[in-house]
C-alpha positions as CSV (number, residue, x, y, z in Angstrom):
1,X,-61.0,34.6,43.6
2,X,-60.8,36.5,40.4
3,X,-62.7,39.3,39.6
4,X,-65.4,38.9,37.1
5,X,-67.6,42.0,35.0
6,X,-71.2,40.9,34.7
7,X,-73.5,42.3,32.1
8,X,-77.3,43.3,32.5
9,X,-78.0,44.6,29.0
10,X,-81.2,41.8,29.2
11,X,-83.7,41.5,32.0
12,X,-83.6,37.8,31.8
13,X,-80.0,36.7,30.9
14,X,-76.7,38.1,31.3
15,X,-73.2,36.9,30.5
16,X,-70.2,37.3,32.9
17,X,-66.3,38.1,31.6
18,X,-63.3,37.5,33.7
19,X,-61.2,40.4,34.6
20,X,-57.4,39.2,34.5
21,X,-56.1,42.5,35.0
22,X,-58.4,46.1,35.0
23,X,-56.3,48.5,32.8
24,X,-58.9,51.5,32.9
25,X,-61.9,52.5,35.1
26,X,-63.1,55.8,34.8
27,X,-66.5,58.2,34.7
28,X,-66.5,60.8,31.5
29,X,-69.9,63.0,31.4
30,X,-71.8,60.1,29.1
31,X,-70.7,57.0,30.9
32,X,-68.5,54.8,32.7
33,X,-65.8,53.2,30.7
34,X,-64.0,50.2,31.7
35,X,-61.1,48.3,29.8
36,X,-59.8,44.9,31.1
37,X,-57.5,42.1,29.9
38,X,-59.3,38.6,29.5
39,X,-57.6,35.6,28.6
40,X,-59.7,34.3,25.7
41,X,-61.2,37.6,24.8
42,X,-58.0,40.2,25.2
43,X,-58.5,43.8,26.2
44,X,-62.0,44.3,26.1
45,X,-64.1,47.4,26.6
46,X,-67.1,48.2,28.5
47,X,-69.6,51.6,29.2
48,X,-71.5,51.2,32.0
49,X,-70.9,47.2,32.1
50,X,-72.1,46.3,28.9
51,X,-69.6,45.2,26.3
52,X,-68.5,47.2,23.4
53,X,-65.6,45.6,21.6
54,X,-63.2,43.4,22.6
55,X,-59.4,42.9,21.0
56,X,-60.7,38.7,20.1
57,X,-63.5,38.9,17.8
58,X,-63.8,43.1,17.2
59,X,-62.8,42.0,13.3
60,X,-66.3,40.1,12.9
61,X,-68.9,42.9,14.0
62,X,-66.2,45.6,12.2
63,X,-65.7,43.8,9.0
64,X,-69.7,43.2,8.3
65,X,-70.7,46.7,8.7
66,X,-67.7,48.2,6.5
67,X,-67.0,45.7,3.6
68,X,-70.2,44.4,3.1
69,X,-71.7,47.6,2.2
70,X,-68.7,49.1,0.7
71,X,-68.1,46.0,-1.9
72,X,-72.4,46.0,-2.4
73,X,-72.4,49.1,-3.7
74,X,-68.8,49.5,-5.6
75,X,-68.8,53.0,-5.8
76,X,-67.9,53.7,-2.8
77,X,-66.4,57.6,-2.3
78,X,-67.5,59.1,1.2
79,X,-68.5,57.3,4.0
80,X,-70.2,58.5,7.4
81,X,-69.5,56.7,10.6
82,X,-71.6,57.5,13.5
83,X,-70.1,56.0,16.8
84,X,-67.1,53.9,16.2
85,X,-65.1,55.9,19.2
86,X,-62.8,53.0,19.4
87,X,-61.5,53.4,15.7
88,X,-62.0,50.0,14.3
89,X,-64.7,50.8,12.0
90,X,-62.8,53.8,10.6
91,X,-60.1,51.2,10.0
92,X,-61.4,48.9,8.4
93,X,-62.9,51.5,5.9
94,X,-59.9,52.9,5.1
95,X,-58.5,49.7,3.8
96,X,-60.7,51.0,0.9
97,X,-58.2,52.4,-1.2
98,X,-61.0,53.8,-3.7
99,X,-62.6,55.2,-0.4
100,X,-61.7,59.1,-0.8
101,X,-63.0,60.8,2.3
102,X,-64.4,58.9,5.9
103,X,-66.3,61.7,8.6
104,X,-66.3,59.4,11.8
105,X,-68.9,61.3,14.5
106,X,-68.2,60.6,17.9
107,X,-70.1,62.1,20.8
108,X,-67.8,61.3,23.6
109,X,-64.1,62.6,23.4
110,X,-63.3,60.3,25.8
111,X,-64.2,57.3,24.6
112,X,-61.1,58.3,21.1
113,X,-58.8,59.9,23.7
114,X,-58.7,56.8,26.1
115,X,-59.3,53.9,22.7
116,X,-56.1,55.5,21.4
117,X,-54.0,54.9,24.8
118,X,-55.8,51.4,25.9
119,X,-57.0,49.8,22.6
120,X,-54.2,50.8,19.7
121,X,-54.8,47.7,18.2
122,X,-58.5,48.2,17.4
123,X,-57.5,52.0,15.2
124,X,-54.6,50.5,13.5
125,X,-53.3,53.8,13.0
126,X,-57.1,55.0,11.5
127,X,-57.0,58.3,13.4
128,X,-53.9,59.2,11.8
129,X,-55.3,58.7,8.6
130,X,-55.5,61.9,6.5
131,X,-59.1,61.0,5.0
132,X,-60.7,60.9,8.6
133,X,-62.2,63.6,9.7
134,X,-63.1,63.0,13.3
135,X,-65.9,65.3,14.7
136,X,-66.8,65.0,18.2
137,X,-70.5,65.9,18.3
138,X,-73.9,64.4,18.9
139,X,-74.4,62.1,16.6
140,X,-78.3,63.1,15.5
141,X,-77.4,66.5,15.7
142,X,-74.8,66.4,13.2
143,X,-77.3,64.2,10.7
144,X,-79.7,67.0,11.3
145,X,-77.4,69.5,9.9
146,X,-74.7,67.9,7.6
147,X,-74.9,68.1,3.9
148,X,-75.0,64.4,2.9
149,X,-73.4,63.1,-0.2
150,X,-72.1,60.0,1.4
151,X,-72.3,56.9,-0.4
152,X,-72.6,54.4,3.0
153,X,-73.4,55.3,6.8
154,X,-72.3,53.3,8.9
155,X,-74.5,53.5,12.6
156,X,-71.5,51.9,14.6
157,X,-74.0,52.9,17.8
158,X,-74.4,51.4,21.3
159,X,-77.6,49.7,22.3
160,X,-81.3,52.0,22.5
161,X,-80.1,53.1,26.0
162,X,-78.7,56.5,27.3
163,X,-76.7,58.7,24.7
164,X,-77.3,56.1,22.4
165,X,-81.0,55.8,22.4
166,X,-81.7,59.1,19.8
167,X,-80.1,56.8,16.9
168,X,-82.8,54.3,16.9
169,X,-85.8,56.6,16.1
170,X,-88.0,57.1,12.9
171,X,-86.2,60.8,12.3
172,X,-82.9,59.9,12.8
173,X,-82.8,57.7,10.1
174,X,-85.1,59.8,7.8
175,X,-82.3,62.2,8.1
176,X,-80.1,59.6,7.6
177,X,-81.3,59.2,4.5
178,X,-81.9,62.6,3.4
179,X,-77.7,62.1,4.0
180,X,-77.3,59.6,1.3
181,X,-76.8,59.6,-2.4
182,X,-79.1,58.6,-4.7
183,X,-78.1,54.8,-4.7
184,X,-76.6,55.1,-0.8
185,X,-76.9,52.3,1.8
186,X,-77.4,52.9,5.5
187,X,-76.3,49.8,7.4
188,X,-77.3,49.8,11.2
189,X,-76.2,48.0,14.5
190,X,-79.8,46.2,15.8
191,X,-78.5,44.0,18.5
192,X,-79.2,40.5,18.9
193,X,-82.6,39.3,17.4
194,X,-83.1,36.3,19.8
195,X,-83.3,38.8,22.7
196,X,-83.8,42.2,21.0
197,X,-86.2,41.4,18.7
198,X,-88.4,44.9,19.6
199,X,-85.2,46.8,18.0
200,X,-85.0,44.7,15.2
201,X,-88.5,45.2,14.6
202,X,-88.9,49.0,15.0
203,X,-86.2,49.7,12.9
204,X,-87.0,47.5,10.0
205,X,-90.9,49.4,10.1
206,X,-88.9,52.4,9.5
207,X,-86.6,51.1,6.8
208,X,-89.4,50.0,5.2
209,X,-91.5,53.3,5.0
210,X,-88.2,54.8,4.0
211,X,-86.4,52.5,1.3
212,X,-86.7,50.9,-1.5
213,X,-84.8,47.5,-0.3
214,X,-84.6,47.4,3.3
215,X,-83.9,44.2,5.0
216,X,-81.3,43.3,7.7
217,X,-78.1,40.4,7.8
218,X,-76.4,38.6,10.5
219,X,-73.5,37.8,11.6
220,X,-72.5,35.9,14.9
221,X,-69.9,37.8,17.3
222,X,-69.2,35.6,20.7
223,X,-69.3,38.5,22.9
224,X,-72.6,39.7,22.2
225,X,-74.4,36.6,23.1
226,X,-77.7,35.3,22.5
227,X,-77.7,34.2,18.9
228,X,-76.6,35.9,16.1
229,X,-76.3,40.2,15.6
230,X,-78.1,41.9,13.1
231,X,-77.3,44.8,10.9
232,X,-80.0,47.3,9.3
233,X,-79.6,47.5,5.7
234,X,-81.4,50.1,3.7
235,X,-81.1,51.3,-0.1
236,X,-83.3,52.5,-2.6
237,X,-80.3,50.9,-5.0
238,X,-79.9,47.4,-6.2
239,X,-76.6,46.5,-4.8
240,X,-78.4,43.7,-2.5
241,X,-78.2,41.9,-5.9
242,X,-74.8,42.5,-6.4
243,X,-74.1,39.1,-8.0
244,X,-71.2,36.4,-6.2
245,X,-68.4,37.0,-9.5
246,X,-68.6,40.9,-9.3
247,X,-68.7,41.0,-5.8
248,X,-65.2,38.2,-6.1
249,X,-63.8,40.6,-8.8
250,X,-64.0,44.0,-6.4
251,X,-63.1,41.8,-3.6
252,X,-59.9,40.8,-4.9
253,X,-59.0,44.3,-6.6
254,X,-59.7,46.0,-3.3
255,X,-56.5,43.7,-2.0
256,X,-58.0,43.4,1.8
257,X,-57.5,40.2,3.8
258,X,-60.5,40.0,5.9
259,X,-60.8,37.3,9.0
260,X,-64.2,36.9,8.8
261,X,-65.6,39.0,5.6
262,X,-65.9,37.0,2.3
263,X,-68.4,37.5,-1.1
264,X,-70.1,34.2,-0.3
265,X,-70.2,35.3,3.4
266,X,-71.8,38.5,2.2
267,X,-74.8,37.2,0.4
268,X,-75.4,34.5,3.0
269,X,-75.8,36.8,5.2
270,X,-78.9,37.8,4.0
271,X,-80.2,34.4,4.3
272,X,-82.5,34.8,7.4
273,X,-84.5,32.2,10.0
274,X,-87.5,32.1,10.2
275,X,-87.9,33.7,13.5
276,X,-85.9,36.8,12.2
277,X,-87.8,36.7,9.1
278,X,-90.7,37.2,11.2
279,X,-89.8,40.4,12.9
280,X,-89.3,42.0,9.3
281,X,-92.7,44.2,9.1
């Protein structure tokens, strides 16, 4: 029989993921990582059992946090990437030629050392990039003390559990946005409303208290089941209301060729059901 990886990220539901062929299993001092080859999804990767990223639909989850933001605001000069140990946030940033300067904060060493062996194909080459600056630190610790001036953070964290659990609270993302520039965005990983809707929730009540625009948008990655993701937007800028042409026009001079990422993507993202709508505060 083959071997299969079930997850318990929810009480009440979990998904299961073939394992064709287990390519990594180890313990580092945060968590257990686990990377496996499945035939639909490709190398996937796992802490403690719960899915991360896979090779198959990685592009969906990293495009919307990166070019969304990035192509909102237009501007874009340094970004912050808390998380993103597996390097595909940090590359699809730096297809941002206008993008001068990425600090990607990863608290486990592990999780870059063993993504750079296993999952090449998620980095692209990002680490060797000379605008990243990798820092392997906590990442609330380094919010508490860095000097901001970043035009977009980027939260690329794992769900409210374990070392990941600081970057959902009401100061972390005040510091957060003592981080940004005047017209900055903060976009935020918030799971899956359908089943996570508590986390959805306490992070928009502390948008809202905090920014000007704050809202969240969706985006539906198969491998984190259970409806649609959504990510955390806040701004006290306008460039929610970025309109479709300008948004086209930096689209097209930025020369990317997204999978899954387009301008009319982008605003329809923010279109929300109702039952999302209602966990907004």
């Amino acid at each position: 029989m083959s071997t299969w990886i079930r997850e318990t990220l929810h009480p009440d539901y979990a998904q299961s993921l073939r394992v064709d062929e287990m390519l990594y299993d180890s313990e580092t001092d945060h968590q257990r990582l686990k990377v496996f080859q499945n035939a639909t999804f490709g190398r996937v990767l796992t802490l403690d059992d719960v899915v991360q990223t896979t090779e198959g639909d990685n592009f969906i989850y990293h495009e919307m946090m990166t070019h969304l933001p990035i192509l909102a605001h237009g501007a874009v000069n340094r970004v912050l990437i808390i998380g993103g140990g597996d390097g595909g946030m940090a590359r699809e940033v730096l297809r941002h030629r206008s993008v001068a300067h990425v600090t990607m904060v990863e608290i486990d060493a592990g999780v870059v050392d063993f993504s750079r062996q296993y999952l090449p194909m998620l980095s692209q080459g990002a680490f060797d990039d000379p605008r990243l600056e990798l820092v392997i630190a906590d990442g609330a610790d380094f919010i508490r003390s860095t000097k901001g001036g970043y035009d977009v953070i980027i939260v690329d964290s794992t769900d409210p559990i374990g070392p990941g659990e600081v970057l959902f609270t009401e100061t972390f993302y005040g510091q957060a946005k003592r981080a940004l520039t005047g017209d900055g965005i903060l976009v935020t990983q918030n799971g899956v409303p359908f089943l996570q809707g508590e986390e959805l929730h306490n992070t928009m009540r502390a948008f809202k208290a905090l920014f000007v625009d704050a809202t969240c948008y969706l985006a539906t990655i198969p491998t984190y089941a259970g409806g649609p993701m959504a990510f955390g937007w806040g701004t006290d800028g306008a460039a929610r209301a970025t309109p479709l042409d300008v948004l086209q026009g930096r689209f097209d001079a930025a020369g990317i060729a997204p999978e899954y990422y387009t301008p009319a993507v982008h605003q329809a993202a923010f279109a929300l059901p109702g039952y999302v709508s209602r966990l907004l505060p």
